[in-house]
C-alpha positions as CSV (number, residue, x, y, z in Angstrom):
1,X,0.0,0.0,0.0
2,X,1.2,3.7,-0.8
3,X,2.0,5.9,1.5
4,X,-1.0,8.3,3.2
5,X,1.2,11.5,1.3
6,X,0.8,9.6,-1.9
7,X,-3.2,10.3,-2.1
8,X,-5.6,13.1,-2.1
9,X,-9.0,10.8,-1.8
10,X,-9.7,9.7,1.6
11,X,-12.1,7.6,0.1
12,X,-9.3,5.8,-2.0
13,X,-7.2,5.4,0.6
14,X,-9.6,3.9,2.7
15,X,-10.5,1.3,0.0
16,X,-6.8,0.5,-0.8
17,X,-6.4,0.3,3.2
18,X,-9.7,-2.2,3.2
19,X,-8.2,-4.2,0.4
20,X,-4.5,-4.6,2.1
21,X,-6.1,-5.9,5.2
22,X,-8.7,-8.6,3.3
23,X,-5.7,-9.5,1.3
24,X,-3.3,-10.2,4.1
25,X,-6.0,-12.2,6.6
26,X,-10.1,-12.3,7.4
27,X,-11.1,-8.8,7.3
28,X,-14.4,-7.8,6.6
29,X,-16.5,-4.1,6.6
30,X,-18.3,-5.0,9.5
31,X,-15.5,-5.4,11.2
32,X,-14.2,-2.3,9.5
33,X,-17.2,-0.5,10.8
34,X,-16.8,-2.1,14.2
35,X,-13.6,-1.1,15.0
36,X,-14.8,2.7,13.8
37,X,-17.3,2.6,16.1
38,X,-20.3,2.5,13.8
39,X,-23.1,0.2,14.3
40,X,-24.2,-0.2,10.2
41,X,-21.7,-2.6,9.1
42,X,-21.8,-1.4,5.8
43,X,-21.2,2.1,6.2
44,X,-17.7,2.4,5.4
45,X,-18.2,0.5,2.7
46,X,-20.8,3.4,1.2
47,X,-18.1,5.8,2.3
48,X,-15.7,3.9,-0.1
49,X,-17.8,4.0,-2.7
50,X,-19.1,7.6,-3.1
51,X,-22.7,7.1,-1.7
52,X,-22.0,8.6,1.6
53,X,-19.3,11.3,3.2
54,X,-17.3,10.7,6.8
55,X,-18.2,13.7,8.9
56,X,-15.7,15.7,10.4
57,X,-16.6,14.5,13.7
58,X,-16.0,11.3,13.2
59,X,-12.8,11.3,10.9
60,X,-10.3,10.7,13.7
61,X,-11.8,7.0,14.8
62,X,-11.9,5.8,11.9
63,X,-8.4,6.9,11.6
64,X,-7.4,5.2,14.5
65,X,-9.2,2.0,13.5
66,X,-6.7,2.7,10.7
67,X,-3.7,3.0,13.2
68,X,-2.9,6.5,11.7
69,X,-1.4,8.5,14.2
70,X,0.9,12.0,14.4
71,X,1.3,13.6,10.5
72,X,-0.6,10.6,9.0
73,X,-3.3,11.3,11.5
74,X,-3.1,15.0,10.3
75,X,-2.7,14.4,6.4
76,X,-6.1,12.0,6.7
77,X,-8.2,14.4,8.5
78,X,-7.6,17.3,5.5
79,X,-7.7,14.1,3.0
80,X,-11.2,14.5,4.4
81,X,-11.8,18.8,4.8
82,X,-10.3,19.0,1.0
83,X,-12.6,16.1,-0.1
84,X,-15.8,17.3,1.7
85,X,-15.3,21.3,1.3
86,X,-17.9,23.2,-1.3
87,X,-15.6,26.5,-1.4
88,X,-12.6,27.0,-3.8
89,X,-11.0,28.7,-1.0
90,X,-11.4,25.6,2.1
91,X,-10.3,23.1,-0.5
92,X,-7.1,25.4,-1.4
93,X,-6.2,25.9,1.9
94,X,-6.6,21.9,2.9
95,X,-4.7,20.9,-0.6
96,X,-1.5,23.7,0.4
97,X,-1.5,21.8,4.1
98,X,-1.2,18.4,2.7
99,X,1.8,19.7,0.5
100,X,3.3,21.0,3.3
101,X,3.1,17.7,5.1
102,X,4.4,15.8,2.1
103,X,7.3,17.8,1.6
104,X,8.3,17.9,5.6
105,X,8.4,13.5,4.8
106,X,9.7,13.8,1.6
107,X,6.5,13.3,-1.0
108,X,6.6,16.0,-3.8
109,X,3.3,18.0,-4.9
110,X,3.5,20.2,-7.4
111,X,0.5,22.0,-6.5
112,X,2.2,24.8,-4.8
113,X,3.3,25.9,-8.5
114,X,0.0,25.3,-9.6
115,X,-1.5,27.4,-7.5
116,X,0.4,30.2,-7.6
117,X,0.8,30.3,-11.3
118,X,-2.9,31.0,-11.9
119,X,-3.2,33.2,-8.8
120,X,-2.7,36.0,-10.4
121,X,-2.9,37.2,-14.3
122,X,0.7,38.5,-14.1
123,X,2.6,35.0,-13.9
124,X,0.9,33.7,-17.2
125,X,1.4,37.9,-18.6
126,X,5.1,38.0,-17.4
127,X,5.7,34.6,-19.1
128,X,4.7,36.1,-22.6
129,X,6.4,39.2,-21.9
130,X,9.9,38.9,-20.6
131,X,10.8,36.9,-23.8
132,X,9.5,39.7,-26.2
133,X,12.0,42.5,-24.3
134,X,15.5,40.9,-24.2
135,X,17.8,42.6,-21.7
136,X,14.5,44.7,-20.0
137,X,14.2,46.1,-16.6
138,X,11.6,44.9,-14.1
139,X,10.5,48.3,-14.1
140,X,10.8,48.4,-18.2
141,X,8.4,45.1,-18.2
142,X,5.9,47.0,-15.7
143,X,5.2,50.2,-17.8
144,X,4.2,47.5,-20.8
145,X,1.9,46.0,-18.7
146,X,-2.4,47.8,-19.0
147,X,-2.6,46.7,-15.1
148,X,-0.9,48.4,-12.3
149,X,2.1,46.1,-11.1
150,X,5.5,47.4,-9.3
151,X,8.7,46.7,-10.7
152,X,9.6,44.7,-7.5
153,X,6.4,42.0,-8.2
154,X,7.8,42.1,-11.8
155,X,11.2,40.9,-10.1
156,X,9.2,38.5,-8.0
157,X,7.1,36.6,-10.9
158,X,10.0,36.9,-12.9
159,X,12.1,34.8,-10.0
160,X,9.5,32.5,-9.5
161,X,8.6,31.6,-13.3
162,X,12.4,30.9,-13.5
163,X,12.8,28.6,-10.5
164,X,9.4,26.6,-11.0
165,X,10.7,26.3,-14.9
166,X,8.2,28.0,-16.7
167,X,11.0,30.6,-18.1
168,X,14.7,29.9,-18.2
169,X,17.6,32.8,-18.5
170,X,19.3,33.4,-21.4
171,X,22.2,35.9,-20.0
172,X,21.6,38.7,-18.3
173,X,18.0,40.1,-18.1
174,X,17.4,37.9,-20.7
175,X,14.7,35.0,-20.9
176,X,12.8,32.2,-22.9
177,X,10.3,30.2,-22.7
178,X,10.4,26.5,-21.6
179,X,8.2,23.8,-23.1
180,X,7.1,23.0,-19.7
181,X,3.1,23.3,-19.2
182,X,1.4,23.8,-15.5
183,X,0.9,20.3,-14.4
184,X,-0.8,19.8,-11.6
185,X,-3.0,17.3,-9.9
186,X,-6.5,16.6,-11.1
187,X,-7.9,17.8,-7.5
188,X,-5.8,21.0,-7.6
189,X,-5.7,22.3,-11.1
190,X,-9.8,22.9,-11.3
191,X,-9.2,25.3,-8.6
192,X,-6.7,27.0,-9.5
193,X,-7.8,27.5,-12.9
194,X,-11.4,28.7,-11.8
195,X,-9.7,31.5,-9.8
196,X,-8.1,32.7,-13.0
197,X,-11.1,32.8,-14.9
198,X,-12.8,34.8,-12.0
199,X,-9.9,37.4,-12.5
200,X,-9.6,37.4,-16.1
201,X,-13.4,37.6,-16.6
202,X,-12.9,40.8,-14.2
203,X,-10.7,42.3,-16.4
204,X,-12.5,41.8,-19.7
205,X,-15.4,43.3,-18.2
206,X,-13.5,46.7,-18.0
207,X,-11.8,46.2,-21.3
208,X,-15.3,46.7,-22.6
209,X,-14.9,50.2,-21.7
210,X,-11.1,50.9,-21.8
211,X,-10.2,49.9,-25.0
212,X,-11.9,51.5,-28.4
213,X,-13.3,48.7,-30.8
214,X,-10.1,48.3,-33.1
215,X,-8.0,47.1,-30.0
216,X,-10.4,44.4,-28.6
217,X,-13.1,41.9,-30.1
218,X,-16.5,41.9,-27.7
219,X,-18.7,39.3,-29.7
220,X,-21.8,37.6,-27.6
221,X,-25.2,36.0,-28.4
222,X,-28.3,34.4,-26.1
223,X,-28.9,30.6,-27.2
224,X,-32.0,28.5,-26.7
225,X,-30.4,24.6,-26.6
226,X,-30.9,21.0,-25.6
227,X,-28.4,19.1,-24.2
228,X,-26.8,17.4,-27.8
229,X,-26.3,21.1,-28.7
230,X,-24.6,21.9,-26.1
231,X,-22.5,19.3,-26.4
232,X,-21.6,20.2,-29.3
233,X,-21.0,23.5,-28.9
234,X,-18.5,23.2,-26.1
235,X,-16.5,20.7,-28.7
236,X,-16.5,23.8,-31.0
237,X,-15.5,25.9,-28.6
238,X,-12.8,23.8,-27.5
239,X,-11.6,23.2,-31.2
240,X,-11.7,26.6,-32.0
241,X,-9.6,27.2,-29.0
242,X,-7.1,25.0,-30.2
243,X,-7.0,26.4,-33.6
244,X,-6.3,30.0,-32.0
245,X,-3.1,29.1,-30.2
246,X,-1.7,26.8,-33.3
247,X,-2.3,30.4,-35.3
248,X,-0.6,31.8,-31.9
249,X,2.3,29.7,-31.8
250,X,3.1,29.9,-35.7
251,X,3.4,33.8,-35.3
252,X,7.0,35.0,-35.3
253,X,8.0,38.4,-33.7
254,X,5.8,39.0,-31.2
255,X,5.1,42.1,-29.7
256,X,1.8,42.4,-27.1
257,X,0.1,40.2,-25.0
258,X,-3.7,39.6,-25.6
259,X,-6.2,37.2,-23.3
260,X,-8.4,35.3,-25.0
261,X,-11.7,34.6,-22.9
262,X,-14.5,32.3,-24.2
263,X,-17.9,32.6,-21.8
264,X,-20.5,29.8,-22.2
265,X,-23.2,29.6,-19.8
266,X,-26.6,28.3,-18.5
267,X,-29.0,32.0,-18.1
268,X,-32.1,29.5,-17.2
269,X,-33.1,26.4,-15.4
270,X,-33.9,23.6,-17.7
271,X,-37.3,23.8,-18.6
272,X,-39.7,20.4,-17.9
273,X,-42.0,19.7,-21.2
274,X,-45.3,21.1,-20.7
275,X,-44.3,24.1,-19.1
């Protein structure tokens, strides 16, 4: 069996600790439930399969029927806040605790990087920019930029795009892209990429305003749909969205930064036939 660091589901760690014990000698989930302390003798078991959630109240006996104790004890019980939170912001906070506790015993995450990459649009801004303005200042790179950032958190994204390996330096105030991509688990990455929409949705609300009609492209429409259009509407999207950064990436000399948002949303509940 992995290690506790190794996992993010509580729920799968619980079934791969279930199946390690019936393996090894007679174990059974009433006794599973039994030695948690809870009379159904098939609760667990529910647990492990999706159809019911362990309370925060009683995560820490059926730890111990587990024999977790110290860290492990620790990493289950926010295996179990991360798993059972509804906001972005719990589940961010219990995900950056677990990778604390991994690293302290030696487990890497990279969801730190993740994280912080899509915090904030001047990481993914910085990465595009930098390369366009060999030998530039921090200060240099901040006066290009329509947003308000200081020359020292140009310095600060520009350190931590180099050490995570998302830029590398070429010389002297000089950088290039790697062909590294933001990896990151399948737990962390939705989160961190739904704050960045938030913020990026922010900002082309105001560009609405800001920016006259040649520098920007505003294009919207209200749809009536069933669900095998919108299927197919989000595969559209999605190919057209490719087909926009292949036209990106065969572009040579670049010189400005531009977002691309797509915004696809239910305005309605679904409405029941005969209404």
């Amino acid at each position: 069996m992995r290690r506790i660091t190794e996992y993010k589901d509580y729920r799968k760690f619980m079934q791969d600790f279930y199946d390690e014990r019936k393996r090894t000698g007679a174990f059974s989930w009433r006794e599973f439930s039994k030695l948690a302390g809870f009379k159904s003798p098939t609760y667990l078991k529910l647990v492990c399969e999706g159809k019911s959630s362990l309370s925060l109240v009683k995560m820490e006996q059926v730890g111990l029927a587990m024999n977790l104790a110290g860290y492990e004890m620790d990493y289950f019980k926010l295996m179990v806040k991360f798993m059972n939170a509804e906001k972005d912001s719990v589940k961010k906070e219990a995900l950056l605790e677990m990778q604390k506790i991994a690293v302290e015993h030696k487990v890497r995450m990279v969801d730190s990087d993740t994280f912080q990459y899509y915090e904030s649009w001047k990481y993914p801004v910085v990465r595009e920019l930098a390369p366009m303005m060999p030998g530039a200042k921090p200060h240099e790179i901040a006066e290009v930029c329509k947003d308000y950032v200081s020359a020292e958190e140009i310095r600060d994204v520009l350190n931590f795009l180099v050490k995570a390996g998302f830029l590398k330096k070429d010389g002297d105030k000089a950088y290039s892209q790697t062909e590294k991509t933001v990896i990151g688990s399948k737990e962390a990455l939705p989160i961190a990429i739904r704050a960045m929409h938030k913020e990026m949705a922010m900002m082309a609300s105001r560009a609405v305003d800001r920016y006259p009609s040649g520098e920007r492209c505003m294009t919207g429409v209200t749809l009536g749909v069933n669900e095998n259009a919108r299927k197919r509407i989000v595969e559209e999207i999605n190919s057209c969205c490719k087909r926009i950064v292949d036209i990106a990436n065969e572009c040579e000399n670049q010189d400005q930064v531009y977002r691309k948002n797509f915004h696809f949303f239910p305005m309605t509940d679904k409405v029941s036939k005969g209404k």
